[in-house]
VOROVEX-488991 format. One record per residue: residue number from 0; residue in three letters; x, z, y of N, C-alpha, C in turn. Coordinates in Angstrom, 1 decimal. Each point is the difference from the previous one (the first is absolute). Layout:
REM VOROVEX-488991
i,aa,n_px,n_pz,n_py,ca_px,ca_pz,ca_py,c_px,c_pz,c_py
NUM,ALA,X,Z,Y,X,Z,Y,X,Z,Y
...
//
This chain:
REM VOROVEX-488991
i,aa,n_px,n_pz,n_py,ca_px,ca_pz,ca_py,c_px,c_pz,c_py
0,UNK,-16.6,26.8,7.6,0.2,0.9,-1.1,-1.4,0.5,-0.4
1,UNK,-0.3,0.1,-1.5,-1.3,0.3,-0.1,0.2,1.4,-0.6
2,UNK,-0.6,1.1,0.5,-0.3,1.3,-0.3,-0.7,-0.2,-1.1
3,UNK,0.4,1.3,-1.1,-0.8,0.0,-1.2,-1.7,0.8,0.7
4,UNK,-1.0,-0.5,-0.9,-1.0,-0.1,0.9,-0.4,1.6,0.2
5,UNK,0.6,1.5,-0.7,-0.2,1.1,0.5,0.4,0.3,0.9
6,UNK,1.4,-0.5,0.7,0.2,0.3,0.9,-0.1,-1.1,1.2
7,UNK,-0.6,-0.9,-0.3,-0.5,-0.6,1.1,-1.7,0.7,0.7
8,UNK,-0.7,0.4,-0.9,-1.2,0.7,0.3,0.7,1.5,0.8
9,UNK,0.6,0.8,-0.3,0.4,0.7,0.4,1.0,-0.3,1.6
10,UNK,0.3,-1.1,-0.2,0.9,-0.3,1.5,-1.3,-0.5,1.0
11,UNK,-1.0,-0.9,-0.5,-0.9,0.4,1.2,-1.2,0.5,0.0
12,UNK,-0.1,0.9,-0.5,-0.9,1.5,0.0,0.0,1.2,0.2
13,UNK,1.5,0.3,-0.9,0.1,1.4,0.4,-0.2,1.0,1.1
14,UNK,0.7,-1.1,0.9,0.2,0.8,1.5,-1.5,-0.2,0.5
15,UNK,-0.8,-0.6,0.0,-1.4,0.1,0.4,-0.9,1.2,-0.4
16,UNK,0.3,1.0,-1.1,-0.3,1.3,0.1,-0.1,1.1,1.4
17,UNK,0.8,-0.5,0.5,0.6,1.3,1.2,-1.3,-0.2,1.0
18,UNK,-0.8,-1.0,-0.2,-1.3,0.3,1.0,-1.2,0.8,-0.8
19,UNK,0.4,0.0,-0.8,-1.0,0.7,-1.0,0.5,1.7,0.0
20,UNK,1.2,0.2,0.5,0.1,1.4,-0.6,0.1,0.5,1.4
21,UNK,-0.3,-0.9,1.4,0.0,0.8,1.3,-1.4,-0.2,1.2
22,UNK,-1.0,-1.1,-1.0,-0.6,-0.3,0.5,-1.0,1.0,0.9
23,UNK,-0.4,1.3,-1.0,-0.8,0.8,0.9,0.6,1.2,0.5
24,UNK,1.5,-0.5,0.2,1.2,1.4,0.5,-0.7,0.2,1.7
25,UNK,0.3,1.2,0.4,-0.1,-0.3,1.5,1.1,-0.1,0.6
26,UNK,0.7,-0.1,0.9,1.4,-0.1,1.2,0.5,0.6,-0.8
27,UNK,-0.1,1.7,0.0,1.1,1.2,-0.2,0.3,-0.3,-1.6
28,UNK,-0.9,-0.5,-0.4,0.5,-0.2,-1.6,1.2,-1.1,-0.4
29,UNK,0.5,-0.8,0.9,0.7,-1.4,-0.1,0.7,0.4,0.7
30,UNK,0.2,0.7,1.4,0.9,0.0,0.4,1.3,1.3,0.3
31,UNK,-1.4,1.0,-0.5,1.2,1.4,-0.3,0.6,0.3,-1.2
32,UNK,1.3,0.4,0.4,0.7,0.7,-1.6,-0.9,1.4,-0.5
33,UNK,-0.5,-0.5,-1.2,0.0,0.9,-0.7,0.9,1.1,-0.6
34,UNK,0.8,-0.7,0.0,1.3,1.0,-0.2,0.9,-0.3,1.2
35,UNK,0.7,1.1,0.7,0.7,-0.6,1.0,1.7,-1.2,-0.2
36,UNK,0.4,0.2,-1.3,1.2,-0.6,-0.8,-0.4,-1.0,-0.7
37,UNK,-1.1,-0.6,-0.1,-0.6,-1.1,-0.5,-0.8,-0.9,1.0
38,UNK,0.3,-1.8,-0.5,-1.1,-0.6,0.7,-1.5,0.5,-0.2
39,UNK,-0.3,-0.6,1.7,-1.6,-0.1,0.0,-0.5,-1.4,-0.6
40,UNK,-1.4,0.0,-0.8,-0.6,-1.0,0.0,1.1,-1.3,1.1
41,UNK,-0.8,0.0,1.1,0.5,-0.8,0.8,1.5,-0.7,-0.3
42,UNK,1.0,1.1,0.0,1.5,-0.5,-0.3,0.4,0.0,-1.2
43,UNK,-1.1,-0.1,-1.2,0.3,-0.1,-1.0,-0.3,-2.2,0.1
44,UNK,-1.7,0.2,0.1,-0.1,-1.9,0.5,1.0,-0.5,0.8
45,UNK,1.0,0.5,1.1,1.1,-0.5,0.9,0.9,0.1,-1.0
46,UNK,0.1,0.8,-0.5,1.3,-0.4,-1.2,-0.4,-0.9,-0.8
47,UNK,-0.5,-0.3,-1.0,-0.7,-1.2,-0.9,0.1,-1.7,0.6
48,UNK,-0.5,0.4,1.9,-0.2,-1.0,1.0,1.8,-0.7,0.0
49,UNK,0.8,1.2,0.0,0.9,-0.5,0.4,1.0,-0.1,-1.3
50,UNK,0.1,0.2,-0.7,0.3,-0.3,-1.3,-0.3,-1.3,-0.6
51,UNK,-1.0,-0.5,0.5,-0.4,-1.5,-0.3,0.9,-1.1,0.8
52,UNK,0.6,0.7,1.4,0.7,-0.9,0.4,1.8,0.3,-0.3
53,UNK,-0.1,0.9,-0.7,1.6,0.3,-0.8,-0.4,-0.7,-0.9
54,UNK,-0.9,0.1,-1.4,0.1,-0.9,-1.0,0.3,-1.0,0.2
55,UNK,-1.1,-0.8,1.2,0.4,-1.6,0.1,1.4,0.0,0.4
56,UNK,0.4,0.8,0.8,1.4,-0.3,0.5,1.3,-0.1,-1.4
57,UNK,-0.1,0.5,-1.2,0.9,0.3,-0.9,-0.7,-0.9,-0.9
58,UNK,-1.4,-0.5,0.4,0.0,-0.9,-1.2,0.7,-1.9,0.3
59,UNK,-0.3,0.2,1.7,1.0,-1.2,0.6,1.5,0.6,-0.4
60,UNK,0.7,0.9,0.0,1.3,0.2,-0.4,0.4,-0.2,-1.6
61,UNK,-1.0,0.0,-0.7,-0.1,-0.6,-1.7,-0.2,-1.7,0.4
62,UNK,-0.3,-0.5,0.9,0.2,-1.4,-0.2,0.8,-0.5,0.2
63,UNK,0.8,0.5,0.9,1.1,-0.4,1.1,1.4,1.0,-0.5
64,UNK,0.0,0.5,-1.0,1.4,0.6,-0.2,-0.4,0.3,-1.7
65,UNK,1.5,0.2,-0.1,0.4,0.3,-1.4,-0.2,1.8,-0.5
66,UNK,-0.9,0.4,-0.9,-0.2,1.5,-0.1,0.2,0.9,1.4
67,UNK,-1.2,-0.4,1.0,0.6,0.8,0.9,-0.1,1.4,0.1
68,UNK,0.4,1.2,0.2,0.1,1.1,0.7,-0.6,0.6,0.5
69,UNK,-1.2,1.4,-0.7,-0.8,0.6,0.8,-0.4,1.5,0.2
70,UNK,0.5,0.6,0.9,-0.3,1.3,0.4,-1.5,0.6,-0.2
71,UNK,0.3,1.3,-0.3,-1.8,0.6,-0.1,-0.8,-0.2,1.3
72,UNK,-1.1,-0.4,0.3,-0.5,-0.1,1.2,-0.3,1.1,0.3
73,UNK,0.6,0.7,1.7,-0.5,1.3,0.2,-0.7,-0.7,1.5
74,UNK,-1.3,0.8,0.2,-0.5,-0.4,1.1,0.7,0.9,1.4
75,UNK,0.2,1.1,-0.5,0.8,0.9,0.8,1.2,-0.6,1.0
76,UNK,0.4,-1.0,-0.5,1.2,-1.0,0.3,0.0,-1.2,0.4
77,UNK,-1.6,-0.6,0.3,-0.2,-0.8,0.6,-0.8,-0.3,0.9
78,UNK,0.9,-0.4,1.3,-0.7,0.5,1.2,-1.4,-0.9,0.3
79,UNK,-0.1,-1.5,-1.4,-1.0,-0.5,0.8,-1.2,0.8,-0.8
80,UNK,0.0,1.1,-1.0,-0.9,0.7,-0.7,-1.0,0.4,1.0
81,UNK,0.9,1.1,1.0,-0.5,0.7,1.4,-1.3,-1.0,0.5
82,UNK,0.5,-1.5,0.4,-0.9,-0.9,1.0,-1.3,-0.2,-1.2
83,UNK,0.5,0.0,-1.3,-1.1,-0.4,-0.7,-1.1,1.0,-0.5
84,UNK,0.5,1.2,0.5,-1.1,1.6,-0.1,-0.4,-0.5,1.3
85,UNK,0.1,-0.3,1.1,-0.7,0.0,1.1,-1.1,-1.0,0.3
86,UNK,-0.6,-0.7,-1.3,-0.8,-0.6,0.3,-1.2,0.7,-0.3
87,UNK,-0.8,-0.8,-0.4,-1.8,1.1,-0.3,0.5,-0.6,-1.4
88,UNK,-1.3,0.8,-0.9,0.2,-0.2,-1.5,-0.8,-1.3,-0.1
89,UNK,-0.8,-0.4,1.0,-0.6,-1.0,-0.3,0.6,-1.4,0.2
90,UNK,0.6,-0.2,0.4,1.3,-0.8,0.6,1.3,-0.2,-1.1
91,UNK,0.0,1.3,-0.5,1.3,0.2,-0.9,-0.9,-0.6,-1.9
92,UNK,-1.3,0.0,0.1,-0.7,-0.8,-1.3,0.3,-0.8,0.3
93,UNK,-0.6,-0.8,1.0,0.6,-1.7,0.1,1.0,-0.4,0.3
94,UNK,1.1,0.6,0.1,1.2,-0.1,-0.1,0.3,0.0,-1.0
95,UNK,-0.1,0.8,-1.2,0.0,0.5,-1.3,-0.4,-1.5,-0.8
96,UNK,-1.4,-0.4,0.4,-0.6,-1.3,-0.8,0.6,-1.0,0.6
97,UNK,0.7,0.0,0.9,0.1,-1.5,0.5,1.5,-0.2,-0.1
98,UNK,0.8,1.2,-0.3,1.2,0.0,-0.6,0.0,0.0,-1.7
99,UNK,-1.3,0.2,-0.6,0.0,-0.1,-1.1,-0.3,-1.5,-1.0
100,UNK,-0.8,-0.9,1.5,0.2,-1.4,-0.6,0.8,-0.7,0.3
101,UNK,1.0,0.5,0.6,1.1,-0.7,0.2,1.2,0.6,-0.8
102,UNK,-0.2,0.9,-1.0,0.8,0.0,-1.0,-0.5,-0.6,-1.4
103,UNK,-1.2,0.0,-0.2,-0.5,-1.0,-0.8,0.3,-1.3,0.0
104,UNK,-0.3,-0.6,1.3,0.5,-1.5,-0.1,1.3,-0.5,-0.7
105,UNK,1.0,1.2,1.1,1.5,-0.2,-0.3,0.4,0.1,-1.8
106,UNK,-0.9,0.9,-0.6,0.4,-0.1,-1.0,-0.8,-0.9,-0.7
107,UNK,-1.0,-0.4,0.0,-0.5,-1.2,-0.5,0.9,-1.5,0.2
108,UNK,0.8,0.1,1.3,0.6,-1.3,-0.3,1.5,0.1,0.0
109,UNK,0.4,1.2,-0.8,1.4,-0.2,-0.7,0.0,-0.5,-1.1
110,UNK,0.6,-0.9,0.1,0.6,-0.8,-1.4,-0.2,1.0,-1.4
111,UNK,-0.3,-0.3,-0.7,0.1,0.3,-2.0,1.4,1.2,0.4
112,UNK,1.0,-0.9,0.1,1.1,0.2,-0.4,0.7,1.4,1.0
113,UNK,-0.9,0.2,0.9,0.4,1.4,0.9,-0.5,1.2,-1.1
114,UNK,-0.7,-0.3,-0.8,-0.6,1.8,-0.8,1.3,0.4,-0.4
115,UNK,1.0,-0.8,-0.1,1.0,1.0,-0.7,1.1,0.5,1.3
116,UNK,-0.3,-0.1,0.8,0.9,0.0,1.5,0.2,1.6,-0.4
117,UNK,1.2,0.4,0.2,0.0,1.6,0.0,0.4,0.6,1.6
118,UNK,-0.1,1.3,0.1,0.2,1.2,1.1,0.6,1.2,-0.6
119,UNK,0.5,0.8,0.8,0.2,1.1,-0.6,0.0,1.1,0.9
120,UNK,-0.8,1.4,-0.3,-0.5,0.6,1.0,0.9,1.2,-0.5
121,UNK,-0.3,0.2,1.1,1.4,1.6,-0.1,-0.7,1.4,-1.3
122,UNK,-0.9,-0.6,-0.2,-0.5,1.6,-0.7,-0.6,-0.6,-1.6
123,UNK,-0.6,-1.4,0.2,-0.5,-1.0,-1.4,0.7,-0.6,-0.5
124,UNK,1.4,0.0,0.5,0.8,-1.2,-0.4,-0.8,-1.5,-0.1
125,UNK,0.9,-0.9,-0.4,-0.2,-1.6,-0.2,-1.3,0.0,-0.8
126,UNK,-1.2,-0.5,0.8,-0.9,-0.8,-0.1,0.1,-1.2,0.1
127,UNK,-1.1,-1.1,-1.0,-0.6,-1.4,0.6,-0.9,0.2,1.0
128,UNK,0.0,-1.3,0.4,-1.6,-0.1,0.8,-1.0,0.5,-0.1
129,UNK,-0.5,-0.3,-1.7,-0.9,0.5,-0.6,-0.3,2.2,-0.3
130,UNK,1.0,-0.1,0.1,0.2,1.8,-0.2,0.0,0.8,2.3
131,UNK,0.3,-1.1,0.4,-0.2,0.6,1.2,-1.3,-0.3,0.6
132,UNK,-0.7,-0.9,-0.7,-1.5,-0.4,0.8,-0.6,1.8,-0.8
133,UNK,0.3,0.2,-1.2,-1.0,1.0,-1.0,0.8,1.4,1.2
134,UNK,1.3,0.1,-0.3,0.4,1.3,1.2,-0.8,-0.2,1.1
135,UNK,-0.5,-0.9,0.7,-0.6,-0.4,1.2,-1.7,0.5,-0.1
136,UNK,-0.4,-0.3,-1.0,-1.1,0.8,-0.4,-0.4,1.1,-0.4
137,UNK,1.4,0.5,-0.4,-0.7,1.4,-0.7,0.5,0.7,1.4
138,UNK,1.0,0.0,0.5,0.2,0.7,1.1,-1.0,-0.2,1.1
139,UNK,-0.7,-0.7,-0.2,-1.4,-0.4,1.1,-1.1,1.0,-0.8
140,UNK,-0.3,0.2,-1.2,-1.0,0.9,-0.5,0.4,1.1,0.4
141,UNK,1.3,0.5,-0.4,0.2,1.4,0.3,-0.3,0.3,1.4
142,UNK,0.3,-0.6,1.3,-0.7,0.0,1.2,-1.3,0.2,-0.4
143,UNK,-0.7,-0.9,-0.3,-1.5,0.0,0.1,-0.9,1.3,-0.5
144,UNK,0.8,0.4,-1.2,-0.1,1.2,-0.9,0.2,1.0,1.1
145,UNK,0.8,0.1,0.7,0.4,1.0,1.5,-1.3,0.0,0.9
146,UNK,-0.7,-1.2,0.3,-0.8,-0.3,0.8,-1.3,0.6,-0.5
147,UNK,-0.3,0.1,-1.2,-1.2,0.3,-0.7,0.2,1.6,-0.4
148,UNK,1.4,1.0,0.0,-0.3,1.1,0.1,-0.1,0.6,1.0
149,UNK,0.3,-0.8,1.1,0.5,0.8,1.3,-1.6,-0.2,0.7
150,UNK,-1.1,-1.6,-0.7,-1.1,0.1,0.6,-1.4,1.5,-1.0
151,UNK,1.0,0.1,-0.8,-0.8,1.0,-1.1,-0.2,1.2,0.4
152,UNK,1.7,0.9,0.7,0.3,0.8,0.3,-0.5,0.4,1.4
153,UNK,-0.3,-0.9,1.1,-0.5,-0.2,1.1,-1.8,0.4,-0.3
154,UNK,-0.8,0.1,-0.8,-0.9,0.1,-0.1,-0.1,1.4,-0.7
155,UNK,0.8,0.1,-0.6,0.5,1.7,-1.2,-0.1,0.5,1.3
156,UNK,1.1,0.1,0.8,0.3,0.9,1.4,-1.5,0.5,0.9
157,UNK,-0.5,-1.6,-0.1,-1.2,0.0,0.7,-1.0,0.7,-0.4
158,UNK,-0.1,0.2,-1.2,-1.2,0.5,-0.8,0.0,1.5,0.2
159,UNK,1.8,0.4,-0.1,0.1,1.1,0.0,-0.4,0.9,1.0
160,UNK,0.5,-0.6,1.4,-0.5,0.8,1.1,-0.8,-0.3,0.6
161,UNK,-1.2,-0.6,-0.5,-1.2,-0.5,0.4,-1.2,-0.2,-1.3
162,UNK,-0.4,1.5,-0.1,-0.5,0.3,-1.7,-1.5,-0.6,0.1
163,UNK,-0.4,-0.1,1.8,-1.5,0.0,-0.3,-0.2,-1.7,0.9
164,UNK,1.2,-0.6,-0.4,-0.3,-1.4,0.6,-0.3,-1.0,-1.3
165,UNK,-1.1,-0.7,-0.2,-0.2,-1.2,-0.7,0.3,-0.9,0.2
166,UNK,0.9,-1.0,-0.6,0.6,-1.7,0.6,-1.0,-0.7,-1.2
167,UNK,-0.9,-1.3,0.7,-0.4,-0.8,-0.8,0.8,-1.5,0.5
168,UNK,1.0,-0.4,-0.4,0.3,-1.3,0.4,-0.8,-1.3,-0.2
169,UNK,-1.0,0.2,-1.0,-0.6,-1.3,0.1,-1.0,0.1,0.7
170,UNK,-0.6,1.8,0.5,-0.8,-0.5,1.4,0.2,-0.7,1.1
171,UNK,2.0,0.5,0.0,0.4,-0.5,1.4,-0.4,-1.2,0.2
172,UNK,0.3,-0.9,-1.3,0.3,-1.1,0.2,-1.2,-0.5,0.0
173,UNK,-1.2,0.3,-0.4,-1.4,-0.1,0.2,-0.7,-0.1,1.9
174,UNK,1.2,0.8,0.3,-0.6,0.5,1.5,0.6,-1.0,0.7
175,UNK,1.4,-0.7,-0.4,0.9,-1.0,0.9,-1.0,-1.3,0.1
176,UNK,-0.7,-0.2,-1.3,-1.1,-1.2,0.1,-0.5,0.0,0.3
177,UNK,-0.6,1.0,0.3,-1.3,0.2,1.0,0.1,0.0,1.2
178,UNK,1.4,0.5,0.3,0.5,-0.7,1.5,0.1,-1.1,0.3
179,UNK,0.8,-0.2,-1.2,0.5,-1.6,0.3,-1.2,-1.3,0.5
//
């Protein structure tokens, strides 16, 4: 199946931001709630991580069944969410990319004639193919959008109770090469 070509740039790119908006986080910024009722950094990528392997799974149930049947995904409710917060975030990236070329493939070699396959989700009603790859993206920005306030807000916090501290990040990274 060939994606129109915006959202094929966007299916393998988008998600490659998320190292850009935690790259110079430290631990406590990825892995604590900033709010205590909201994901951290961290279980925000474990949700994303694990939402790639629900997509794939309902988009093998659009090949294999007639309009099938789909609940809101709550992570709260799925016990393998839990195993998939317990890895490191660095583990849960390549998980993320390596689950993400294997939804590419799969949809690069559906037939033409799958774009019109429909689903229907308990809250969007009846989608095609084509409308649940674009749900599949925009619900991955809004994550990412999450990821990029929560890395914002983590530095606001920082700033705040630390008036007389200076962060140069591109010294750091000046200093890692000089290690390196």
């Amino acid at each position: 199946m060939k994606l129109p070509e915006y959202n094929y740039e966007r299916f393998c790119n988008q998600h490659k931001t998320i190292k850009t908006y935690i790259d110079d986080l430290p631990p406590e910024a990825i892995y604590n709630r900033l709010n205590t009722d909201k994901f951290s950094i961290h279980e925000t990528i474990a949700y994303l991580t694990r939402y790639h392997h629900i997509f794939l799974s309902r988009l093998q149930r659009m090949q294999n069944e007639i309009n099938p049947f789909f609940e809101v995904y709550k992570p709260d409710e799925d016990l393998e969410f839990r195993f998939t917060c317990a890895k490191t975030t660095g583990s849960l990236l390549h998980e993320l990319y390596r689950m993400r070329s294997e939804l590419l493939q799969l949809l690069e070699e559906l037939p033409e004639g799958y774009s019109s396959r429909v689903a229907t989700h308990a809250v969007l009603g009846r989608m095609t193919l084509g409308q649940w790859i674009e749900f599949f993206l925009l619900h991955e920005s809004n994550q990412l959008f999450r990821i990029f306030k929560l890395a914002g807000t983590f530095w606001t916090l920082e700033l705040n109770n630390q008036k007389n501290i200076i962060y140069l990040p591109r010294l750091s990274n000046y200093i890692d090469e000089l290690a390196g």
